[in-house]
ROMI-357709 format. One record per residue (C-alpha): residue number from 1; z, x, y. Coordinates in pm, whole numbers, plus 50000, padded with zeros to 5 digits. Example, Ala and Ser with C-alpha at 12.3 -4.5 7.8 and 13.67 -1.06 7.14 Angstrom:
// residues 2
ATOM    n     zz     xx     yy
ATOM    1  50780  51230  49550
ATOM    2  50714  51367  49894
END
This chain:
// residues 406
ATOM    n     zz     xx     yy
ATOM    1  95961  32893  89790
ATOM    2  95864  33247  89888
ATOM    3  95897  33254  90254
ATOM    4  95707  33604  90364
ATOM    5  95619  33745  90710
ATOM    6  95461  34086  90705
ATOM    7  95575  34085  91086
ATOM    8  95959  34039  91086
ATOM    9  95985  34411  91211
ATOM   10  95804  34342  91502
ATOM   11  96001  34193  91829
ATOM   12  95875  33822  91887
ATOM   13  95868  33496  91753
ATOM   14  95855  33665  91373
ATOM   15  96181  33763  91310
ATOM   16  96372  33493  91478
ATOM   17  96148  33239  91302
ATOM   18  96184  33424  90948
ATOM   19  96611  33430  91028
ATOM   20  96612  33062  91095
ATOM   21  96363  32906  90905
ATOM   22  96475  33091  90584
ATOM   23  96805  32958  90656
ATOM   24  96721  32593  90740
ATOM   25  96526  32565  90403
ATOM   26  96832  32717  90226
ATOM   27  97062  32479  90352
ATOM   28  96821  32165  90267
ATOM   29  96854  32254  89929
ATOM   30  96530  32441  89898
ATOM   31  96565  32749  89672
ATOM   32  96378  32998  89997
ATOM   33  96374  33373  89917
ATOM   34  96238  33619  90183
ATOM   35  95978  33883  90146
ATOM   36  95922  34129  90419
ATOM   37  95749  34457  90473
ATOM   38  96057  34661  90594
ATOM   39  96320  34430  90710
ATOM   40  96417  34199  91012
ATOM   41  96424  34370  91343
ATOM   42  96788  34417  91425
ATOM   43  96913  34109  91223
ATOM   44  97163  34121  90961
ATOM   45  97105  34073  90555
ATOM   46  96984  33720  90481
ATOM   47  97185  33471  90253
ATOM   48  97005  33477  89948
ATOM   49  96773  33691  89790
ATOM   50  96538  33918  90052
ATOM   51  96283  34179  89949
ATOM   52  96123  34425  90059
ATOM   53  95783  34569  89995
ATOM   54  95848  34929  90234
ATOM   55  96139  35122  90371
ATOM   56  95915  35290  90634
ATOM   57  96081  35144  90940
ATOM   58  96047  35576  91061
ATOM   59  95724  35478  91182
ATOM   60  95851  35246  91488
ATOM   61  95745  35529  91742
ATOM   62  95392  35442  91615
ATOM   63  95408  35081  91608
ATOM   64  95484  35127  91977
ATOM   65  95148  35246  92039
ATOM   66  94861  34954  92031
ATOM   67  94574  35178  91914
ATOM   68  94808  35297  91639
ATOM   69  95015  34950  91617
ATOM   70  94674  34739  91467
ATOM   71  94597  34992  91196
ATOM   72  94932  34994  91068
ATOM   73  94948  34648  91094
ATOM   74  94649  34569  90908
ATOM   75  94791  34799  90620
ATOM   76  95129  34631  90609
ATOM   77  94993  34270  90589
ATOM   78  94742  34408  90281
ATOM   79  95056  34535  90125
ATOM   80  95255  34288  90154
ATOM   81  94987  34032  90047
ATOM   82  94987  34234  89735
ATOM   83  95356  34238  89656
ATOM   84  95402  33810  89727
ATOM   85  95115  33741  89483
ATOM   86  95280  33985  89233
ATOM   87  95617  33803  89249
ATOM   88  95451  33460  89229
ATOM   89  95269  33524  88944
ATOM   90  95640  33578  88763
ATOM   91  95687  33184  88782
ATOM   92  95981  33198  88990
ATOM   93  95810  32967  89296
ATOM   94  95601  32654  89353
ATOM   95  95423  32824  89664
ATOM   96  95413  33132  89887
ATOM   97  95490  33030  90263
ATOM   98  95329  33284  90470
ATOM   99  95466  33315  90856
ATOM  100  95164  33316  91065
ATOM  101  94840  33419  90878
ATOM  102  94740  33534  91185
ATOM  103  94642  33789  91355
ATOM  104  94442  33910  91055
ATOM  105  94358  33585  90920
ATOM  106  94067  33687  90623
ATOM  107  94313  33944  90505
ATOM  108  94446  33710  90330
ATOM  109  94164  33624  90155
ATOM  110  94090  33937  90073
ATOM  111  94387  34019  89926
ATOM  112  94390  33713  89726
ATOM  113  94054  33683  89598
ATOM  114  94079  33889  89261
ATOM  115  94362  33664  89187
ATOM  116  94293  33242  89093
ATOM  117  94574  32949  89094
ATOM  118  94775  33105  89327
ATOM  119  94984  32850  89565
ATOM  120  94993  32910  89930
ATOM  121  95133  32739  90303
ATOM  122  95020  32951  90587
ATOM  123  95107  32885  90931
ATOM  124  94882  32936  91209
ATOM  125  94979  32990  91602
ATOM  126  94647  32949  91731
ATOM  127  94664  33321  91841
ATOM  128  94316  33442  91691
ATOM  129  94131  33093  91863
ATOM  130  94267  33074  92191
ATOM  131  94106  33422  92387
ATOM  132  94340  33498  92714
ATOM  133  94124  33466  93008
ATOM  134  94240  33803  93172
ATOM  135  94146  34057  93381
ATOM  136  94344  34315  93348
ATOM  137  94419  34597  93627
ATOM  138  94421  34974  93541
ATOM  139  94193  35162  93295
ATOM  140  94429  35187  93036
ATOM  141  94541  34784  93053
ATOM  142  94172  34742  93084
ATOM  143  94069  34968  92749
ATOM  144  94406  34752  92551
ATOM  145  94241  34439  92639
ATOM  146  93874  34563  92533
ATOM  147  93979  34679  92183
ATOM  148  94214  34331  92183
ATOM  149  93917  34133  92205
ATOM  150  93704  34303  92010
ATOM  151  93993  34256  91762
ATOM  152  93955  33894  91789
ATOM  153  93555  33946  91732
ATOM  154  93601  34118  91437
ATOM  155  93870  33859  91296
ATOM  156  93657  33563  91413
ATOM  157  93286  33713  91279
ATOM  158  93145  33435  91009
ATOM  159  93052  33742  90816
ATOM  160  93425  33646  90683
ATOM  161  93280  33288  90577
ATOM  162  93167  33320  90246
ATOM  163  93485  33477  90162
ATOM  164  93714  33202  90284
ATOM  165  93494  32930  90052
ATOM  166  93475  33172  89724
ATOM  167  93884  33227  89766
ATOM  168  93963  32848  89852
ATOM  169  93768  32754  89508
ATOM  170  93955  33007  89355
ATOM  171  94308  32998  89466
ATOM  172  94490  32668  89655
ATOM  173  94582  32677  89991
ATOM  174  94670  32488  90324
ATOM  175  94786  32537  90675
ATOM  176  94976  32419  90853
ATOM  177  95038  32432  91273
ATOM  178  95259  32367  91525
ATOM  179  95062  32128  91769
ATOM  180  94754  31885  91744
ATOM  181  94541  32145  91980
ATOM  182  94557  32417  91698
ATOM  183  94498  32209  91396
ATOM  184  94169  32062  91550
ATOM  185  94054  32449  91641
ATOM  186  94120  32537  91306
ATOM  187  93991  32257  91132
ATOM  188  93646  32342  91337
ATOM  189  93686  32706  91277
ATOM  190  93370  32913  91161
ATOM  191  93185  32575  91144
ATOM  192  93452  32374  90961
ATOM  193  93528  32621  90664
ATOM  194  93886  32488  90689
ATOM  195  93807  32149  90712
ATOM  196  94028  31920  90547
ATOM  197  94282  32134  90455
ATOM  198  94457  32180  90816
ATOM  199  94796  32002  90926
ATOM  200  95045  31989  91200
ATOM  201  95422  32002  91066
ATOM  202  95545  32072  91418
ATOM  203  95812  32323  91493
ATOM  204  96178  32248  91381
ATOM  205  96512  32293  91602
ATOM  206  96912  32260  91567
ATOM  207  97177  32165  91786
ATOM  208  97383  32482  91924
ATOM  209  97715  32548  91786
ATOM  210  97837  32837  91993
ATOM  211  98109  32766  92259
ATOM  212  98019  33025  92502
ATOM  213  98042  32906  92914
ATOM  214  97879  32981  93168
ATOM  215  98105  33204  93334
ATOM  216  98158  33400  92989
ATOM  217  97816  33464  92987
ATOM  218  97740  33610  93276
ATOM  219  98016  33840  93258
ATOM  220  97859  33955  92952
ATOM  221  97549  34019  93078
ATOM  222  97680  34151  93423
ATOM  223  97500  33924  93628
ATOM  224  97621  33760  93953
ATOM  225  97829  33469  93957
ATOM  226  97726  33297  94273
ATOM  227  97343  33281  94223
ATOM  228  97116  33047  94062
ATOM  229  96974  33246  93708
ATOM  230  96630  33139  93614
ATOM  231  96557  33237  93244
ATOM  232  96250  33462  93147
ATOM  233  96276  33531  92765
ATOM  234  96088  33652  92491
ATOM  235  95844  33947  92470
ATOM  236  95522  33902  92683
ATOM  237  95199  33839  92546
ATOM  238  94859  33774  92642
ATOM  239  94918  33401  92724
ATOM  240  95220  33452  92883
ATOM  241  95173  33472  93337
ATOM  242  95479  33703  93397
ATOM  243  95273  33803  93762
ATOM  244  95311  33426  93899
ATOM  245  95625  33427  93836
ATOM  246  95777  33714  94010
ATOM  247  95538  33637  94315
ATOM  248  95630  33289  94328
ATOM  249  96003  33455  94372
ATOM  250  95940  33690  94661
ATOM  251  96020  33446  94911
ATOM  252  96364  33325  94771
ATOM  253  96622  33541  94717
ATOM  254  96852  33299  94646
ATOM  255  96718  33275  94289
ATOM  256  96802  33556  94006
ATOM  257  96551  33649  93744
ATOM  258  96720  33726  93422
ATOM  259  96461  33850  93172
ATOM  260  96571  33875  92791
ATOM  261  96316  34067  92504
ATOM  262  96112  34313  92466
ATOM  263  95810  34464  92568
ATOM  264  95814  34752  92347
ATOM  265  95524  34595  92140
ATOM  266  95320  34395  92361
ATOM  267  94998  34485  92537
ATOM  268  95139  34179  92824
ATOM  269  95281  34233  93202
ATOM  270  95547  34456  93176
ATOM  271  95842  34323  93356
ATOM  272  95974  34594  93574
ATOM  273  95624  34683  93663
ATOM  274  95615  34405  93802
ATOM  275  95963  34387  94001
ATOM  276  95830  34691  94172
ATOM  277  95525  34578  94197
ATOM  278  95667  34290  94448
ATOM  279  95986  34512  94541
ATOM  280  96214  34235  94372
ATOM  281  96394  34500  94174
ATOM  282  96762  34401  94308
ATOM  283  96703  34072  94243
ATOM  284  96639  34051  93880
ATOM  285  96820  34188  93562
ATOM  286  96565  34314  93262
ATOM  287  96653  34387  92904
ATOM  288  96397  34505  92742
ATOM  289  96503  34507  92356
ATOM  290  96486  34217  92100
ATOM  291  96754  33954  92157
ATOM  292  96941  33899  91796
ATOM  293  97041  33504  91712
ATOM  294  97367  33628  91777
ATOM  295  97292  33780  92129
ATOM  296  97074  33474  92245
ATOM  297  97339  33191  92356
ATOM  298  97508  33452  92620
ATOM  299  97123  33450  92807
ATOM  300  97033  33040  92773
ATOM  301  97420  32963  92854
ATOM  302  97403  33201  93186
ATOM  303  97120  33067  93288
ATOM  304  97071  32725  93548
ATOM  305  96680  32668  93401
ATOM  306  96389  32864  93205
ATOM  307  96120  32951  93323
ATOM  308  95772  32918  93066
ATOM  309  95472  33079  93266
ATOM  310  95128  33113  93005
ATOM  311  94753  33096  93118
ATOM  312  94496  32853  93182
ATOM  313  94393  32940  92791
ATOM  314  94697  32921  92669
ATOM  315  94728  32659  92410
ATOM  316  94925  32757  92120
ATOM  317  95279  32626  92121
ATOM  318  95622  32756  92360
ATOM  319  95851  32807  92107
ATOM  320  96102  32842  92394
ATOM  321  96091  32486  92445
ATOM  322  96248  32441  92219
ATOM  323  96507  32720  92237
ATOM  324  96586  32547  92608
ATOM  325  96622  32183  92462
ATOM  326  96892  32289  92225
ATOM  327  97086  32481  92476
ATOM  328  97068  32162  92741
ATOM  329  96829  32427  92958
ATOM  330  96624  32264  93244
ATOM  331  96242  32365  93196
ATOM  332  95991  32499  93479
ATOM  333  95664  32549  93301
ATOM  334  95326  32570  93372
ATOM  335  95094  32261  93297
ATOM  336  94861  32426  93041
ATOM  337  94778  32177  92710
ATOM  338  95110  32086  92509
ATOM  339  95375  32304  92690
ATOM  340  95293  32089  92991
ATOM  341  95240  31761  92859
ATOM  342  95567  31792  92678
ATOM  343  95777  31858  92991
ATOM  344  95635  31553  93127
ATOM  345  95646  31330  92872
ATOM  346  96020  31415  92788
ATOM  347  96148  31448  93124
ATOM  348  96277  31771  93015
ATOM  349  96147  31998  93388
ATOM  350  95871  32008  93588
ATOM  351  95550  32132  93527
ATOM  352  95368  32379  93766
ATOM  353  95006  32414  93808
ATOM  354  94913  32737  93578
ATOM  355  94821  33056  93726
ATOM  356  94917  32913  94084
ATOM  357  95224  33104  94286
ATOM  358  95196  32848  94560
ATOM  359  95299  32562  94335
ATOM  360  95548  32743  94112
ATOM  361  95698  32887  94459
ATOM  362  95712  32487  94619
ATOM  363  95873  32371  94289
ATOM  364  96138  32667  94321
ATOM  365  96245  32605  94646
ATOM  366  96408  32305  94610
ATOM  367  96565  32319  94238
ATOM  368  96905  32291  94359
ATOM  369  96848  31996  94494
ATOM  370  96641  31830  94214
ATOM  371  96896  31947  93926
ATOM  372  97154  31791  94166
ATOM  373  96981  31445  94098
ATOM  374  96822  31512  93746
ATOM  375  97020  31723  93585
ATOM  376  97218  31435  93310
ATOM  377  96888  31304  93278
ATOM  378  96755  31641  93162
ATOM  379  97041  31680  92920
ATOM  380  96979  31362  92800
ATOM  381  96566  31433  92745
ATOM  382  96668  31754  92544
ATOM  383  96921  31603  92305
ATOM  384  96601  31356  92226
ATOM  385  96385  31636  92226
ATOM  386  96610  31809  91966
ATOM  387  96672  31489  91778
ATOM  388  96291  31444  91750
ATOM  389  96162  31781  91640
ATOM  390  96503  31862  91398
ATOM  391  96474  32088  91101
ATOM  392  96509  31792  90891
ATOM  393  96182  31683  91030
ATOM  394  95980  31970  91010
ATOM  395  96130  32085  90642
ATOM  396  95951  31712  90540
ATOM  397  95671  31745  90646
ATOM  398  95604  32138  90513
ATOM  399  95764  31994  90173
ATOM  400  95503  31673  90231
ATOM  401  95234  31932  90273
ATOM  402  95318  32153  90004
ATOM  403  95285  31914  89759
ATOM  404  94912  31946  89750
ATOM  405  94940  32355  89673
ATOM  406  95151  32266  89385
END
């Protein structure tokens, strides 16, 4: 397999899926190399063989910027299009496995079109389906979120459509997703150009293996021994509700935000905006920089329970979730599609009503005292969460899937 993410430079789910994933595959006996564009933010060399298509990680000052961010993304996915199709044509791999097609899904198509009989897996988020229903304060949030969705026009126009049938004839492909929400919206996508060849593999997960406590952990981080930590992590996005959560917080000071990731590249709620914005600042701890696999057991071991705020809209899937059910973590989340139903169904949390301070606040209030009664149970829920989603289980089912490409 040639696992490739054109994004694994960029802080989020990209590099952290590329580290692990990679690995998992390499373990189960699956011969995974890695191509990138320019490397994995702040991670150290892969096992096995990883390439590179760039060394231009000199232009992260620009990548910073989102009006000069999308460009440069746009030519970094083309390029590294280019150079996976160029090292499967040497007969070294069954199929290319591209992480996340999206944002710019019909560049792949593009790209690929001159070429025939090339083999590819492409995972899809649901990023480019599912608009955030925001209204954004400022002029210049306002302007970020007016080019953002006329992004998504562009990437959604069915101008794209006879493009997507002439490459699928040409070249064999699949995707595949990480909930049941996402592979219906793609398999209806620009009136059902997809259809047929759209599955859900899930999202895999291992058990922890670190043997860092509680107490070690906080010293680490420098947070305060004697207060309950609730968990914000992972850069903010569009779906993500940051502003709920630090309202719902106002009223208890009891309870210690610790927020891990960062929001370096992300047109989303900025976190210490918005501890100033509700004059919270002593009562949370930000670090705003991407959390390495290495870094990330000190934050989920600190912490007494995550917190998962998205939107209304929000349907794509919480990769935190599972993050939390392999450290033992008890989950607050809001209700919205999977993430919601999950929680419930697992007895992993509580769900809060999305987008609602009031609710999220109520829930807050008396944690102590429900952890105090479920806690076990919760540990319990997330070893069968873990058990149920392993990587064994999602390796299957891409392999399962992959055998159609082939």
């Amino acid at each position: 397999m040639l696992y490739v993410c054109p994004y694994a430079h960029y802080a989020g789910h990209h590099p952290h899926e590329t580290t692990v994933e990679s690995r998992e595959l390499n373990k189960a006996g699956i011969e995974t190399n890695v191509l990138t564009y320019c490397g994995i933010i702040n991670e150290p060399k892969l096992d096995g063989i990883h390439y590179k298509v760039s060394k231009l990680e000199k232009f992260d000052s620009c990548r910073r910027l989102p009006l000069l961010r999308w460009p440069l993304m746009v030519i970094e996915t083309i390029l590294t299009y280019r150079y996976a199709i160029k090292e499967f044509k040497t007969g070294k791999y069954d199929f290319i496995y591209l992480r996340d097609g999206e944002p710019f899904l019909f560049l792949h198509h593009l790209v690929s079109l001159p070429y025939k009989d090339t083999s590819w897996v492409i995972s899809l988020t649901g990023s480019a389906i599912f608009r955030p229903d925001i209204k954004p304060r400022g002029l210049v949030k306002k302007a970020l979120y007016t080019v953002y969705n006329s992004a998504l026009s562009i990437v959604n126009s069915s101008v794209w459509k006879p493009l997507y049938k002439l490459n699928l004839k040409r070249n064999r492909v699949v995707y595949v997703t990480q909930n049941e929400i996402v592979r219906k919206g793609y398999e209806s996508y620009m009136g059902g150009v997809l259809k047929g060849k759209v599955f859900c593999t899930g999202k895999g997960i291992g058990e922890a293996t670190d043997r860092i406590t509680k107490e070690e952990a906080r010293e680490y981080l420098g947070l305060p021994k004697d207060k309950f930590i609730l968990l914000s992590f992972g850069a903010p996005h569009p779906g993500k509700n940051l502003d709920t959560v630090f309202k719902a917080l106002v009223t208890i000071p009891s309870i210690y935000l610790l927020h891990g990731g960062s929001f370096s590249y992300s047109i989303g709620e900025n976190p210490h905006d918005l501890a100033t914005k509700y004059g919270i600042l002593n009562q949370v701890s930000i670090n705003n920089y991407y959390i390495t696999e290495g870094e990330k057991p000190y934050f989920f071991r600190a912490a007494d329970a995550i917190i998962m705020s998205y939107t209304k809209a929000f349907a794509s899937t919480a990769s935190m979730l599972w993050e939390a059910s392999k450290y033992r973590v008890p989950v607050i989340a809001s209700n919205a599609h999977t993430l919601g139903r999950d929680v419930e169904v697992y007895g992993l949390g509580w769900a809060f009503k999305a987008e609602n301070s009031e609710n999220l606040n109520s829930i807050l209030a008396q944690l102590n005292s429900l952890l105090k009664v479920w806690g076990k149970q919760i540990e319990l829920s997330c070893e069968k969460f873990t058990k149920d989603n392993s990587y064994e289980v999602w390796i299957n089912k891409t392999l399962e899937v992959s055998r159609s490409v082939r």
